[in-house]
C-alpha positions in Angstrom: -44.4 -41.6 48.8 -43.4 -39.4 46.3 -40.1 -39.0 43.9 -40.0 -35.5 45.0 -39.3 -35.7 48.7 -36.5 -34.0 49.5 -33.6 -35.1 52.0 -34.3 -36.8 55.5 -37.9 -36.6 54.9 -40.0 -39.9 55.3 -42.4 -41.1 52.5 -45.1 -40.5 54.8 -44.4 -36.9 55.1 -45.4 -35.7 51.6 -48.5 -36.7 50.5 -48.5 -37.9 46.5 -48.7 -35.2 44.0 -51.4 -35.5 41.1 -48.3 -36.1 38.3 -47.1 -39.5 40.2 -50.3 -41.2 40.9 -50.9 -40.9 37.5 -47.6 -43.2 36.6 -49.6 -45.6 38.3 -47.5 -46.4 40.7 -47.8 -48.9 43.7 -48.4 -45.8 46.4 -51.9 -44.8 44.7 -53.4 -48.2 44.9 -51.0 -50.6 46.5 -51.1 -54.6 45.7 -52.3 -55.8 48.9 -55.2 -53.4 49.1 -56.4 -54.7 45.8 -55.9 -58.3 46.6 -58.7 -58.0 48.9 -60.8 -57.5 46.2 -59.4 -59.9 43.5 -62.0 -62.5 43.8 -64.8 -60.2 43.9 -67.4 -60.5 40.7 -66.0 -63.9 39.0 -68.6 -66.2 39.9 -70.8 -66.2 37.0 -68.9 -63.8 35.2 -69.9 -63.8 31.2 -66.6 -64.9 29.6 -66.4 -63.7 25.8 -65.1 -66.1 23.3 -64.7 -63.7 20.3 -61.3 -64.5 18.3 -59.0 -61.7 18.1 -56.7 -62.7 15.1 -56.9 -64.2 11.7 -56.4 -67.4 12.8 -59.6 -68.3 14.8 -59.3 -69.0 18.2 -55.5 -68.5 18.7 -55.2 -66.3 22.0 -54.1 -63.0 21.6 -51.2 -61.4 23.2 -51.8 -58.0 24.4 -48.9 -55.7 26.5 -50.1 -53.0 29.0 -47.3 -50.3 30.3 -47.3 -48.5 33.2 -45.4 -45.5 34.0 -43.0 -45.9 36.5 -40.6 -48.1 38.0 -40.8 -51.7 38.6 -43.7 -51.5 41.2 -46.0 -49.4 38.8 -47.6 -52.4 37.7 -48.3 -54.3 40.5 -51.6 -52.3 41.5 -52.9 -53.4 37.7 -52.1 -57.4 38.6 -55.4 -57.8 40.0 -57.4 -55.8 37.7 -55.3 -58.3 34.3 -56.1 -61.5 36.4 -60.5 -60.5 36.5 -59.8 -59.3 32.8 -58.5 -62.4 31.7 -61.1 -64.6 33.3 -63.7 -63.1 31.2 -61.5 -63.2 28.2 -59.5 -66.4 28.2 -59.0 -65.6 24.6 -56.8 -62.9 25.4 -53.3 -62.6 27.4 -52.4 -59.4 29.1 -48.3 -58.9 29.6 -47.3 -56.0 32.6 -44.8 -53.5 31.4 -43.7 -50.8 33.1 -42.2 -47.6 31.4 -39.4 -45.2 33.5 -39.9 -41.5 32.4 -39.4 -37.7 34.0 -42.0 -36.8 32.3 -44.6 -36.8 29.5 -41.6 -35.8 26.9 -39.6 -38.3 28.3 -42.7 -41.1 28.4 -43.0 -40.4 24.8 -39.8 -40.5 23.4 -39.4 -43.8 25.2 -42.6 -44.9 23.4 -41.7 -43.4 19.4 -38.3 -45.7 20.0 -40.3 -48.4 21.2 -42.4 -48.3 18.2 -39.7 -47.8 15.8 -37.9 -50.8 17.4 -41.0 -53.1 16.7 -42.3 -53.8 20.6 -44.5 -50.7 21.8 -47.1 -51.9 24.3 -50.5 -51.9 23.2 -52.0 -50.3 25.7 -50.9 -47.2 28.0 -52.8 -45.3 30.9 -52.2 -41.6 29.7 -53.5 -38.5 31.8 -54.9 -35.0 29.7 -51.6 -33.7 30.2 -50.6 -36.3 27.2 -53.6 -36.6 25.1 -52.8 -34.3 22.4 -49.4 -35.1 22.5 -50.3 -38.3 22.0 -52.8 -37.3 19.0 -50.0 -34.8 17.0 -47.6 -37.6 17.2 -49.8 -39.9 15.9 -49.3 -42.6 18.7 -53.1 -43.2 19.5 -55.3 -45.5 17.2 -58.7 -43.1 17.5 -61.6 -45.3 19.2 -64.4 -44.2 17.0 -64.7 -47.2 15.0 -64.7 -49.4 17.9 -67.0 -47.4 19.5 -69.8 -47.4 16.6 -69.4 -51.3 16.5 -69.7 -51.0 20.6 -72.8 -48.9 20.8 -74.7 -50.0 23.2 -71.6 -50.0 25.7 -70.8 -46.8 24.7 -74.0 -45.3 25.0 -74.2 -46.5 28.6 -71.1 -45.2 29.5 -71.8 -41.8 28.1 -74.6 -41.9 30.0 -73.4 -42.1 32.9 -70.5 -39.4 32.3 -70.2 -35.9 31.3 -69.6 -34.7 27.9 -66.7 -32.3 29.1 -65.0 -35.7 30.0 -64.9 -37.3 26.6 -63.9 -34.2 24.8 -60.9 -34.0 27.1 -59.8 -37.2 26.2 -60.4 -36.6 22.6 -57.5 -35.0 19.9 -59.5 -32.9 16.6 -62.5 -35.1 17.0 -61.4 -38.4 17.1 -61.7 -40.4 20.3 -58.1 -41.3 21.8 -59.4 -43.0 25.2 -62.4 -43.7 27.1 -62.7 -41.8 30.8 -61.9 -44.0 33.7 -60.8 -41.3 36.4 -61.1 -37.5 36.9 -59.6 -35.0 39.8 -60.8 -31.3 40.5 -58.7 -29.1 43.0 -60.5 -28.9 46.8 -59.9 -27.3 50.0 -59.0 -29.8 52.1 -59.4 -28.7 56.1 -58.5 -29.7 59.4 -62.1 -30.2 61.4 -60.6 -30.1 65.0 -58.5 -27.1 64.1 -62.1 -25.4 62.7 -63.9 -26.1 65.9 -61.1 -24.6 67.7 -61.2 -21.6 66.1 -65.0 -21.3 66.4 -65.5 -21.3 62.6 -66.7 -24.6 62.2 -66.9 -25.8 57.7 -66.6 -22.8 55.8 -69.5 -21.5 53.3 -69.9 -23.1 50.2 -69.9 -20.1 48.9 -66.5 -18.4 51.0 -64.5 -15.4 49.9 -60.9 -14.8 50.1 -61.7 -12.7 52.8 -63.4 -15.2 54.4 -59.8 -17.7 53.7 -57.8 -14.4 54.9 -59.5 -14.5 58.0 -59.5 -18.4 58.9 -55.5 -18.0 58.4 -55.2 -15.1 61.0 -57.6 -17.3 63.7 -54.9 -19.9 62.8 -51.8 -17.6 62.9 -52.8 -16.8 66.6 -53.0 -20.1 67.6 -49.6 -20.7 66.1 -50.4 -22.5 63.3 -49.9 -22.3 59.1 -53.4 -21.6 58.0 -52.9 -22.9 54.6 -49.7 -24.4 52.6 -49.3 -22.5 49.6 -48.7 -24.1 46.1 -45.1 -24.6 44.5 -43.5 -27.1 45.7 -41.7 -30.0 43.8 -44.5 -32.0 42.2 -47.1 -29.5 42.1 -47.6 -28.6 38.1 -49.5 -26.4 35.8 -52.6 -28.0 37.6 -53.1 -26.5 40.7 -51.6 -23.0 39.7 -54.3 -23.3 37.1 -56.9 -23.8 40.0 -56.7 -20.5 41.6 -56.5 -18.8 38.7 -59.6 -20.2 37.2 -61.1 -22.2 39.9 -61.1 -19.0 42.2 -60.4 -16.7 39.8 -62.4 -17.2 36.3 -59.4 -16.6 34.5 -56.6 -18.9 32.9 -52.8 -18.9 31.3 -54.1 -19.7 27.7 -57.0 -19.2 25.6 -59.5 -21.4 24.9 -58.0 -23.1 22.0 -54.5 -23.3 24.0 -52.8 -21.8 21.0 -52.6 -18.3 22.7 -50.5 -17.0 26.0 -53.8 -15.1 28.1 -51.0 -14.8 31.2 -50.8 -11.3 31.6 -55.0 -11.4 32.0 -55.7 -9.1 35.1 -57.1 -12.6 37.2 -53.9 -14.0 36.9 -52.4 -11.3 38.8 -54.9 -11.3 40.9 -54.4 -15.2 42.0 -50.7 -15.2 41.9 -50.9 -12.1 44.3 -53.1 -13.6 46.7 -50.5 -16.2 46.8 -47.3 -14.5 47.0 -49.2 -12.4 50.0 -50.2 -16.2 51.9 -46.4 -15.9 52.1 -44.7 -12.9 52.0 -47.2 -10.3 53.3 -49.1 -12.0 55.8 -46.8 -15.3 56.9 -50.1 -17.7 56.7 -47.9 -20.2 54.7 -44.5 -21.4 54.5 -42.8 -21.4 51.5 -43.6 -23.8 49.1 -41.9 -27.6 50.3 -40.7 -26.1 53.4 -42.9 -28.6 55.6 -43.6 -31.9 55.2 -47.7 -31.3 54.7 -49.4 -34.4 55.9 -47.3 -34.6 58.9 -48.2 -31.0 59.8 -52.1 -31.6 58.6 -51.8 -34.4 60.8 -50.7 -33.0 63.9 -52.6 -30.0 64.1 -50.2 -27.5 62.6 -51.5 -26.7 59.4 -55.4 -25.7 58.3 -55.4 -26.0 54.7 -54.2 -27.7 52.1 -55.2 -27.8 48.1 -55.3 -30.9 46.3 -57.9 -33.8 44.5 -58.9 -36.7 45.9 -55.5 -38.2 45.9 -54.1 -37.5 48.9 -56.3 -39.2 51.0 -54.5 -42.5 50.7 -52.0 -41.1 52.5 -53.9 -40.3 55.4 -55.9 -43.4 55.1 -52.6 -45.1 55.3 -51.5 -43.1 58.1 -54.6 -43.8 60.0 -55.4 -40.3 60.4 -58.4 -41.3 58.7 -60.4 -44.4 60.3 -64.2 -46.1 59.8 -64.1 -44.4 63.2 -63.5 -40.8 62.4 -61.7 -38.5 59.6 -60.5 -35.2 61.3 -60.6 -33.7 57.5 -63.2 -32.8 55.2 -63.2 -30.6 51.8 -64.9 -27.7 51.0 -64.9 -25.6 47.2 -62.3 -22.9 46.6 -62.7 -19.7 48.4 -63.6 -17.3 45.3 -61.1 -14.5 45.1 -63.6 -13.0 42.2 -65.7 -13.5 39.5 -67.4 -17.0 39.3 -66.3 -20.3 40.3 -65.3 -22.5 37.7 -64.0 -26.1 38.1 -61.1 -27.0 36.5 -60.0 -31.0 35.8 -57.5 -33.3 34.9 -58.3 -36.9 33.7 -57.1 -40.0 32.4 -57.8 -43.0 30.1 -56.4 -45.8 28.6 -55.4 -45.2 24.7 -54.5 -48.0 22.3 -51.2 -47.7 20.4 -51.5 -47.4 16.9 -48.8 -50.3 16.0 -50.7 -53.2 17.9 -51.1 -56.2 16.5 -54.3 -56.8 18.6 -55.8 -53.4 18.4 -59.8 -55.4 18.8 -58.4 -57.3 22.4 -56.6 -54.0 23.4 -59.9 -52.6 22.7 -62.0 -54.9 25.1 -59.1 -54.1 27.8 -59.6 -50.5 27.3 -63.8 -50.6 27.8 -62.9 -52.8 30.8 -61.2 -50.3 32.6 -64.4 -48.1 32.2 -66.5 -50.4 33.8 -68.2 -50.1 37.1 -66.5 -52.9 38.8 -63.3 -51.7 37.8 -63.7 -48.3 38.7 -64.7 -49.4 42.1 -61.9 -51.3 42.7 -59.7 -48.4 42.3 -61.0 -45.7 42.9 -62.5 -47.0 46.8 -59.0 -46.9 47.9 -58.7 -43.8 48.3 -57.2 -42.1 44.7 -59.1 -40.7 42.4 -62.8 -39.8 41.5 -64.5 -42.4 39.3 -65.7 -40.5 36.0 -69.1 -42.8 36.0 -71.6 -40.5 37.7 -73.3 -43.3 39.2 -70.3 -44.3 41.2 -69.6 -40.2 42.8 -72.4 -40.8 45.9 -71.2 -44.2 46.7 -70.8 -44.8 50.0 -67.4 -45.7 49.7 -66.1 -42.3 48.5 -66.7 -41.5 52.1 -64.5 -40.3 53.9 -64.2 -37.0 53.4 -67.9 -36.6 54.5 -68.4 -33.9 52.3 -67.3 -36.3 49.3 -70.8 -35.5 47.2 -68.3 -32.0 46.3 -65.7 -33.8 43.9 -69.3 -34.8 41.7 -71.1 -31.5 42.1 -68.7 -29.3 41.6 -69.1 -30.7 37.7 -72.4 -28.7 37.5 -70.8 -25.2 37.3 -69.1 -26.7 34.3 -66.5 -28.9 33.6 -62.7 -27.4 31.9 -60.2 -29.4 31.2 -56.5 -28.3 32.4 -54.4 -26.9 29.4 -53.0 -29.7 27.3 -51.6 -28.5 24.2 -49.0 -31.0 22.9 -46.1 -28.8 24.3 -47.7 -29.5 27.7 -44.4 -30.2 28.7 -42.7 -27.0 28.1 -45.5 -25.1 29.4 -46.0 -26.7 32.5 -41.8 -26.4 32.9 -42.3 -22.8 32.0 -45.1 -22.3 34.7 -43.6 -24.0 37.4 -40.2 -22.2 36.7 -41.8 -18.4 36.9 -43.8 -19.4 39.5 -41.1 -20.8 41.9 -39.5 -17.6 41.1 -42.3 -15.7 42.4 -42.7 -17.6 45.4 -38.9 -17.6 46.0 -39.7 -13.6 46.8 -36.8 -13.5 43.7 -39.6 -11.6 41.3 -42.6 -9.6 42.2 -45.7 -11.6 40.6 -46.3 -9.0 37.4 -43.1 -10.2 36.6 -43.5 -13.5 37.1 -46.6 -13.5 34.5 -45.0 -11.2 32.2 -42.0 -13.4 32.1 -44.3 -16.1 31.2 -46.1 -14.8 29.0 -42.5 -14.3 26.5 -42.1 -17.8 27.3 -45.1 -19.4 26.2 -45.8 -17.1 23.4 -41.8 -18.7 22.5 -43.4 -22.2 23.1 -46.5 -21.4 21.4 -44.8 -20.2 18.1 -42.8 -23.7 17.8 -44.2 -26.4 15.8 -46.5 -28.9 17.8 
């Protein structure tokens, strides 16, 4: 299921990391899933008849790209077909856009643009919103938005401020949220009761973690899958340094390396130690995780709401039953803070239909449309009134994704040389989990690195 799994390894085995869900592709909401809903809310829809050109009534031609390969657009097919019943004025054409990465999604989109046939419309995640902003790709929403108020207003309404300013570049509006992800503790429930422990405390220590893993080690199990393996970013190592750590890799204005801050070292211990010291983890990518999750041979594992697709799919999880459920991060020290990544849908500055690209874009921020995504199984819908629906269920603990907003909501570092950094992360950290450098030089390797990123123009 992912483009990172490794030799004879099935699709099932690796559940799909945060980075290729967000190229839309056909794993995170597939085409037949969605079909089942693609009648749903057209009878007595409100169709608009607003022109969208100069010339009156003449239909308007908008292009939506999706990252990925040819099957990334298929999960938007249904979503296009309700859009264009309530707006016959407008046509949406399905694109999708191969890339490695946010660098490469980029470049492909400046050439596009010079070349006169850039889409007009692009789901982008946080990782890419200020990339997006220095390069001057996004048309900022804000006058849209004023003429919109009344939308606008309800949808901030029913959001969180933090969520807006992540998707915003020096004040101006680049997209409007549509889906958000935090880092949980996912858990096996049977493996829980075995071990007499039953859901952890809200409120758990790493002590608390420490000793679940031992229970588990004597039973012959992994307590908990450490992060590092292909696909897992600047995210999730983020996560346990701030998440359960209070501290993070740069400063609050991401133009400043903060790696060698003492709660780094902590986290990065603690997880070299999962490994190397007391052999509760494999190494990073070493087992396929939902394949051990699902048969009883690994306790924890760390991720958003993504994954559960993939057990939904495996039938691990059933209207009968789900043998998992989430609980926060176990708090190494300090206070908990929630860290998240988030996506929207920015309109390229070179349309020629910037208003219908515009009525796409507050369509994908709609109830109805959040629902029909985010029920499968993906992410968590950024409209507050949608986190309790029933629907989010399983895990049963699902109300956590939505609460864990009240200690505070901060967005995972996205500077425009996200790229490098994130490269630069991953590449120190693999080190370090590798048992090649102890962890203090893991950070303090970073840290040269990013300050070297950091001093390059954006």
């Amino acid at each position: 299921m992912s483009e990172h799994s490794e030799g004879q390894q099935s699709p099932r085995d690796t559940t799909l990391p945060r980075s290729s869900f967000l190229k839309g592709s056909a794993v995170a909401i597939g085409a037949g899933a969605l079909a089942t809903t693609a009648g749903a809310g057209l009878a007595g829809a409100a169709v608009r008849k607003a022109p969208f050109n100069i010339t009156g009534r003449a239909q308007a031609t908008i292009t939506f790209a999706a990252w990925g390969g040819p099957d990334a657009i298929k999960p938007f097919q249904v979503t296009m077909h309700k859009f264009m019943a309530r707006n016959p004025s407008i046509k949406v054409n399905l694109i999708a856009i191969p890339a490695t990465g946010w660098a490469s999604l980029f470049e492909t989109i400046i050439t596009r643009i010079a070349a006169g046939n850039a889409p007009d419309i692009i789901r982008v995640a946080i990782e890419g919103i200020a990339l997006f902003g220095s390069k001057n790709l996004a048309l900022p929403l804000d006058p849209f938005m004023k003429r919109d108020t009344a939308f606008i207003e309800e949808l901030r309404s029913d959001t969180t401020p933090e969520m807006w300013n992540a998707l915003a570049y020096k004040g101006k509006q680049l997209a409007l949220p549509f889906s958000w992800n935090n880092i949980m503790t996912w858990y096996n429930t049977q493996l829980m009761a075995q071990i007499g422990m039953g859901r952890p405390k809200d409120n758990w220590t790493a002590d608390d973690f420490l000793a679940m893993c031992a229970k588990l080690k004597k039973m012959g199990k992994y307590g908990t899958l450490a992060p590092g393996a292909p696909g897992d970013g600047l995210f999730i190592f983020e996560c346990w340094s701030m998440a359960a750590n209070g501290a993070n890799l740069l400063d609050a204005s991401w133009t400043k390396s903060t790696a060698l801050d003492p709660g780094n070292l902590t986290a990065w211990q603690f997880l070299h130690d999962l490994v190397w010291k007391y052999k509760y983890s494999p190494r990073p990518g070493a087992i396929p995780q939902a394949t051990f999750f699902e048969s009883g041979r690994l306790g924890t594992f760390f991720a958003g709401r993504w994954p559960l697709q993939t057990y939904i799919l495996d039938k691990f999880c059933t209207p009968k039953g789900c043998p998992m459920d989430i609980q926060y991060f176990p708090i190494l020290s300090g206070t908990r803070k929630t860290i998240i990544g988030i996506d929207g849908y920015p309109v390229i500055r070179t349309s020629k239909y910037p208003e219908a690209a515009w009525e796409l874009s507050k369509f994908m921020s709609t109830k109805e449309t959040m629902t029909d995504w985010m029920r499968q199984g993906t992410n968590i819908p950024c409209r507050r009134s949608l986190a309790y629906a029933n629907w989010m269920s399983p895990p049963a603990h699902y109300r956590e994704f939505w609460d864990s907003t009240k200690t505070g909501l901060i967005p995972v570092t996205s500077p425009p040389q996200y790229d490098e950094i994130d490269s630069a992360t991953f590449r120190w950290f693999s080190k370090m989990m590798a048992n090649e450098v102890t962890p203090k030089a893991a950070l303090t390797g970073l840290d040269k690195d990013l300050k070297a990123i950091l001093a390059k123009p954006a």
